[in-house]
N, C-alpha and C positions, 0 to 999 in steps of 0.2 A: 394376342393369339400366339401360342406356342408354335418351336421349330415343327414344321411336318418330318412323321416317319418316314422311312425311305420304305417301298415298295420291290427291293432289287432284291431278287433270289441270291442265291449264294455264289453262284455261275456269274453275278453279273456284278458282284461289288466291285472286280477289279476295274469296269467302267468307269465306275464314279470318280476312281483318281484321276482317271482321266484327263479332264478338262484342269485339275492343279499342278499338272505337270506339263501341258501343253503348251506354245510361246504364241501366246495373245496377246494383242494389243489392241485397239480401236485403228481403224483406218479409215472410214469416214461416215458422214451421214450424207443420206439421199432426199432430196425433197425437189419440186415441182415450183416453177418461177414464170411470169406472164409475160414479164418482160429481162430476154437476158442480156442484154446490153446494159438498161438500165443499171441491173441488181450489180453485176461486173463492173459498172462505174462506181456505185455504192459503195459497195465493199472496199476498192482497191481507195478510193478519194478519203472514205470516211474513217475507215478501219486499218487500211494501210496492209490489206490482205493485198496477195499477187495471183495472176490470173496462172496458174503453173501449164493448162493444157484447156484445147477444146475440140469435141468431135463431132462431127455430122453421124446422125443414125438412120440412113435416109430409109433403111426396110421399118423404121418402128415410127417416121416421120417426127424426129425429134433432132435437138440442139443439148449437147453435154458443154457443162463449163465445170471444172476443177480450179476449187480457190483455196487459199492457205495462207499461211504465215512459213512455211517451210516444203522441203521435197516431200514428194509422197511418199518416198520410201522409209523415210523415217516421221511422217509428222502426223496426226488429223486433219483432216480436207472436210470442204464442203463440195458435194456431187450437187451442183444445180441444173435439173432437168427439164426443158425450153420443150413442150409438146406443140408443135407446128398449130398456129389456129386457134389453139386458147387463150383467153385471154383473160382469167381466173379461174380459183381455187378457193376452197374452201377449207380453210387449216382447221377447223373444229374446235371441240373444248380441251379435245386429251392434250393434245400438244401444248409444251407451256413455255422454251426459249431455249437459245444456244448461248452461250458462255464465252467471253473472251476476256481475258486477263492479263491487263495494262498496267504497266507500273506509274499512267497518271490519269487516272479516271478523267478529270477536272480538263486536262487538255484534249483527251480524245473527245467530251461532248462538246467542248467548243470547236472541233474541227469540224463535229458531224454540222453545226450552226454555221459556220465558216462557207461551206460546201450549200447551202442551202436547203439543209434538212432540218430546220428550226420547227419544222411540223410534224419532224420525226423523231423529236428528245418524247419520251410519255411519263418520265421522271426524272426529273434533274440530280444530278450528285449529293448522296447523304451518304450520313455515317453510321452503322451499323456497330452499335455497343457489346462486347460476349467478352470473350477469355483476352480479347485485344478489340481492337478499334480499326472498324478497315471501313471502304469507300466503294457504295455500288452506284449506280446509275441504269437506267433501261432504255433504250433506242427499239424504233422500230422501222425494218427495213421498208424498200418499194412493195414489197409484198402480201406486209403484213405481219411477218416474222418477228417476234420481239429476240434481240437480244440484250444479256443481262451483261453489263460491263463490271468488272471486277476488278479491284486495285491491289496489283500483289508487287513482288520481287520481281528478276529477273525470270523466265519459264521457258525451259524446253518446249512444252505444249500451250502457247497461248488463247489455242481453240479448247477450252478447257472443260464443258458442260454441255450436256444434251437434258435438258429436262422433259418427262414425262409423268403424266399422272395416270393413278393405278388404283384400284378400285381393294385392293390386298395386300397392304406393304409389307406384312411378313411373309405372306405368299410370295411376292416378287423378289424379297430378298430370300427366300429359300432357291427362288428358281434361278435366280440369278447367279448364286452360289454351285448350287449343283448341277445346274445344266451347262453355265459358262463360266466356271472355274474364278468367278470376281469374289471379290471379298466384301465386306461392308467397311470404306474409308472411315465416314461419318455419318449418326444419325442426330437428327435431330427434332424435336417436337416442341410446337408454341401450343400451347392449350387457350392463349388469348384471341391467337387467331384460328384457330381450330384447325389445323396441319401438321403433317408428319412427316420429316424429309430422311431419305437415305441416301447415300454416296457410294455408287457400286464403281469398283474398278479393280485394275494389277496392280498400280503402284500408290506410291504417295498422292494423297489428293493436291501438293504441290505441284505436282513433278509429272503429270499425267490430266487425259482425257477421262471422266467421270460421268455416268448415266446418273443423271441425281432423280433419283423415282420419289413424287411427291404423291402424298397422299391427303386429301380434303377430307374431314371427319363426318361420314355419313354420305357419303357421294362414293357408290360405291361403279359407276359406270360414267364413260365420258365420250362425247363424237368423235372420232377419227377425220371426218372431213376429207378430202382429197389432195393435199396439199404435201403433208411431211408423208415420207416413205419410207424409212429405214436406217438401220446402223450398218454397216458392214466390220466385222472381226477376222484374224486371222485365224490360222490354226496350221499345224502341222500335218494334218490328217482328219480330210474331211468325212469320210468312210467312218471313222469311227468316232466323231465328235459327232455325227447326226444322228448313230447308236448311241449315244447318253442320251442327247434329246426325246430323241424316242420313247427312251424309258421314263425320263423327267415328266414329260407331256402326260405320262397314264396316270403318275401320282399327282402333278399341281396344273395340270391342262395346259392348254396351248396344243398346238399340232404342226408338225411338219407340212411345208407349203411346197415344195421340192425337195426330191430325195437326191443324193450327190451324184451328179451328173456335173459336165463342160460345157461353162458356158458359151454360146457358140459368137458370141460379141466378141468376150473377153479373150477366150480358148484358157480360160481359168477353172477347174472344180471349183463347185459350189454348192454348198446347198443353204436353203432357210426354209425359217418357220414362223410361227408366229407366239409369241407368249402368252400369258394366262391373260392377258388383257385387250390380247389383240395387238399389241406391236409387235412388228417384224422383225427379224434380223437376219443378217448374211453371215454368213461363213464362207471364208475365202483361204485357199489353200497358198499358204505362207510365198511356196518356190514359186507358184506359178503368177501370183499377185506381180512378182519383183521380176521375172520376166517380161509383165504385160507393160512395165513402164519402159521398159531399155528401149 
């Protein structure tokens, strides 16, 4: 499928730079946990993440935990949201793993064994053959979660992948482009095993958080489930990054799910929507995000 034409009048091209001038970065995903203690021992025992913060929501009758490898203010986090009472989730099909990148594969699935999650390896350490030779592995949290372990160098960003699948992968990499200012890292396609990956992001797919939108050949729809919930981005200006969206939304779908408004949790602008597939994303306004941590 070819690049989609832009739909933007003449009045509205200067929107479109918009989002490639804007300073974006990934600031975390959101998703729903049954048990938060549990997952919080998980992660910190297995993965060697730190627990950075935790909140009571008591009007929305919920449990916030923020985990990472680094501060929020410069790192990707994971938002694990503890809904009082539940006690499962259903992650669906779309959703497909989070990414974390070890410089010893081989050691971290023997910790996760170590720790007594021997029922939690669902593939053991192999090596992956292309332009060089690297080491993935796949674990699977209390949850259900798979994450994909990845053998690299030293990283800035060791929370390094959100995977989703996408029913349009040039679709998605146009909207991903034009509505949120990402580039395409890397693409790549197996024709053995019938998928097509892209690597959306600002920086080096070293050096940075990556949405890697997968696409299965002839699967053009996938469950949502009630489980994973969102990305959240920054931006410098939410007012007018939901004005690109807007215009995005009329040529490749998706639609605005709040218009920029304060959040009254946070006391942060925000707004989201939803993409051509149905995943969400946040937009979160750059000054007031680094406020909300002080």
């Amino acid at each position: 499928m070819a690049e989609t034409k832009s739909v933007a009048t003449d009045g509205e091209d200067h929107l479109l730079e918009w989002p490639k001038q804007d300073n974006r970065h990934f600031l975390r995903a959101v998703y729903r946990v049954d048990d938060l203690d549990r997952t919080i021992k998980f992660y910190t025992e297995c993965f060697g993440m730190k627990l950075l913060r935790k909140n009571e929501v008591l009007e929305e009758k919920q449990t916030k935990a923020f985990m990472g490898f680094g501060p929020e203010q410069s790192s990707f986090v994971l938002e694990l949201t503890y809904e009082h009472g539940v006690t499962s989730y259903d992650i669906g099909t779309g959703f497909g793993h989070f990414a974390i990148a070890t410089q010893d594969v081989y050691k971290m699935v023997e910790n996760v064994r170590a720790k007594g999650g021997d029922n939690m390896i669902i593939r053991e350490p192999f090596e992956v053959k292309g332009s060089s030779i690297f080491v993935l592995a796949y674990v699977k949290d209390p949850n259900g979660y798979i994450f994909e372990l990845i053998q690299r160098g030293p990283t800035p960003q060791p929370l390094c992948q959100v995977m989703l699948r996408v029913g349009d992968l040039q679709r998605s990499i146009d909207f991903y482009k034009k509505a949120l200012g990402m580039r395409v890292l890397n693409k790549v396609e197996s024709l053995e095993h019938k998928y097509a990956v892209a690597m959306m992001g600002y920086a080096d797919e070293l050096e940075t958080t990556a949405l890697e939108l997968t696409y299965n050949h002839g699967v053009t729809e996938h469950s949502k489930g009630n489980g994973y919930s969102q990305v959240a981005i920054s931006t410098d200006d939410v007012y007018k990054s939901a004005e690109v969206v807007n215009l995005i939304t009329k040529e490749l779908g998706g639609k605005i799910t709040q218009q920029p408004s304060l959040a009254s949790q946070t006391n942060s602008k925000i707004t989201s929507f939803l993409d051509p597939d149905g995943w969400q994303i946040v937009l979160i306004d750059n000054e007031d995000y680094l406020k909300e941590l002080q």
